[in-house]
N, C-alpha and C positions, 0 to 999 in steps of 0.2 A: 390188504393193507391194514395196519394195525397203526391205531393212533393210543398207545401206550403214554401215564401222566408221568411221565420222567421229571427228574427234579431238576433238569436243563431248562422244562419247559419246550423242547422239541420237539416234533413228532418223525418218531423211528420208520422206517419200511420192514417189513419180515419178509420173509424168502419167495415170497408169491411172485416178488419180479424179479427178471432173469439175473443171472449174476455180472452180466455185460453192464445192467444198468443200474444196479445198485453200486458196482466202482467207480459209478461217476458220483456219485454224491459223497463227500467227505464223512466218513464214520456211519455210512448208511442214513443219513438224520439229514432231513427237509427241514432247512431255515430259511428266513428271506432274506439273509447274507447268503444262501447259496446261487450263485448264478443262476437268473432266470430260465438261460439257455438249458442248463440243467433240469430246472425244474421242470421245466416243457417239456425234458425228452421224458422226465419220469413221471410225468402224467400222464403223456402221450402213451408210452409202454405200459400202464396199469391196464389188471384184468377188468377194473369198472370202466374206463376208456374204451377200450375195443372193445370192449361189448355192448354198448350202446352206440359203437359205433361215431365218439367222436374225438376232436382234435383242439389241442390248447395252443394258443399264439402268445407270450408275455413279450412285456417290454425289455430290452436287453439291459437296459439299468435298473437298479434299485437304489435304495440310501434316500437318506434324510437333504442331500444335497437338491434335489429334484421337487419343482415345482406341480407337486401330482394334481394341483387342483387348475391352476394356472394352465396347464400346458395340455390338457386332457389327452394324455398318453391312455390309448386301449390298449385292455386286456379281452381277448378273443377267445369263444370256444364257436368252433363250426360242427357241424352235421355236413363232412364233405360231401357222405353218397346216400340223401334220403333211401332208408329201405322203408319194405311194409311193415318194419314192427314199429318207426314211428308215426307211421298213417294213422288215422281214424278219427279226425277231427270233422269239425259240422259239413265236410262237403267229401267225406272220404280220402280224398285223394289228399287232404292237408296234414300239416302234422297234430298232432291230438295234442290236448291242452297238456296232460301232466307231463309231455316233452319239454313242453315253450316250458313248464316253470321250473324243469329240472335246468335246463340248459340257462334259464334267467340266472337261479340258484349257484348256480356257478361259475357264470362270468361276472356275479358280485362277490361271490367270494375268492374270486382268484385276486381283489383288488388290497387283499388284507397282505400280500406280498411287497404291495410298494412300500411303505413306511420304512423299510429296511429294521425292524424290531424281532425280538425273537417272536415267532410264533410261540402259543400260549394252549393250555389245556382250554378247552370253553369257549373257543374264539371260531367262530360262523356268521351266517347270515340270522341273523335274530328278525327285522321285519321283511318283507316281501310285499310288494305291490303290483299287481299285473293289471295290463288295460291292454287287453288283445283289439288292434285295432281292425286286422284282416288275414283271413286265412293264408296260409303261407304252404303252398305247393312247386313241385319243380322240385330238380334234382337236388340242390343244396341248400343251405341256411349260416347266417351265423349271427350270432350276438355280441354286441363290441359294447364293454363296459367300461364309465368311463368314473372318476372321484368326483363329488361335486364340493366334498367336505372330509374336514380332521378336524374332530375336538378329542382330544385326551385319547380314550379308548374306543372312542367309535370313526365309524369311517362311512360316508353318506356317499351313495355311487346311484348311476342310473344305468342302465345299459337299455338296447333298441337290438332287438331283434330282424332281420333282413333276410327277404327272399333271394335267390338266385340272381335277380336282376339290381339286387340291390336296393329295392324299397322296400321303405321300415313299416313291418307288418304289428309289431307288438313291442309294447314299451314298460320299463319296470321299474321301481327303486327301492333300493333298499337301503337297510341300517344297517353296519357287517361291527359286529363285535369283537374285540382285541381280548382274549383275557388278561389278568395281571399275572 
């Protein structure tokens, strides 16, 4: 995936994904005018997805119309089928830390889609905060991130990490930055 600084301010896909699923996305170009549904398949289909082995859930709307702080609509990435490459946290059999912060990582940054604004050169997760509260083992996981905040160009979110049975093992917040 190539995040190319176009003077759209959008970010392009190049041919790494199949051509099934780049004709879903108008002019190949991830904005968050694009149908969420969309964007979930074309995360879901990325080589960095299946290779780690996980899966994106967005909310079916976007737009300014939507009460994203108000209504705490999640945005989800799961780890459907723990394998052993993300094993090796303090009790073996759990997931290893730099799992929980990649997967936190990215169910706060998938929150920079609701605003309905173009996505921008520079725009990620700029703070991170983790408080791992318990090892999290069992076949699956997910992290459900939620907005707590909109000021201008930032976007304040927390998401909670959860084991297979649904208790919240680890908790996170962050700052997700919009560029201009």
């Amino acid at each position: 995936m190539s995040l190319p600084g176009s003077a759209s301010q959008e970010h392009a896909f190049d041919d790494e994904l199949s051509p099934e699923v780049l004709r879903q996305l108008p002019g190949g170009v991830l904005s968050t005018e694009t149908d969420p549904r969309i964007v979930a398949n074309v995360l879901n289909a990325s080589p960095a997805f299946a290779h780690f082995g996980l899966r994106v859930q967005l909310p079916h709307e976007v737009g300014d119309h939507i009460d994203w702080v108000g209504e705490a609509i999640p945005f989800i990435v799961e780890i459907p089928r723990i394998q052993p490459y993300h094993r090796g946290g303090t009790t073996v059999l759990s997931i290893n830390g730099g799992v929980i912060a990649m997967v936190c990582d990215l169910s706060l940054g998938l929150t920079i889609m609701a605003p309905g604004l173009p996505l921008a050169k520079g725009s990620g997760v700029g703070r991170l905060n983790i408080r791992m509260g318990r090892p999290i083992e069992g076949r699956s996981a997910r992290a459900v991130a939620t907005i707590t905040a909109i000021r201008r160009n930032l976007i304040y979110a927390r998401t909670v990490v959860q084991d297979e049975q649904g208790r919240d093992c680890v908790r996170a917040e962050g700052t997700i930055f919009r560029g201009r």
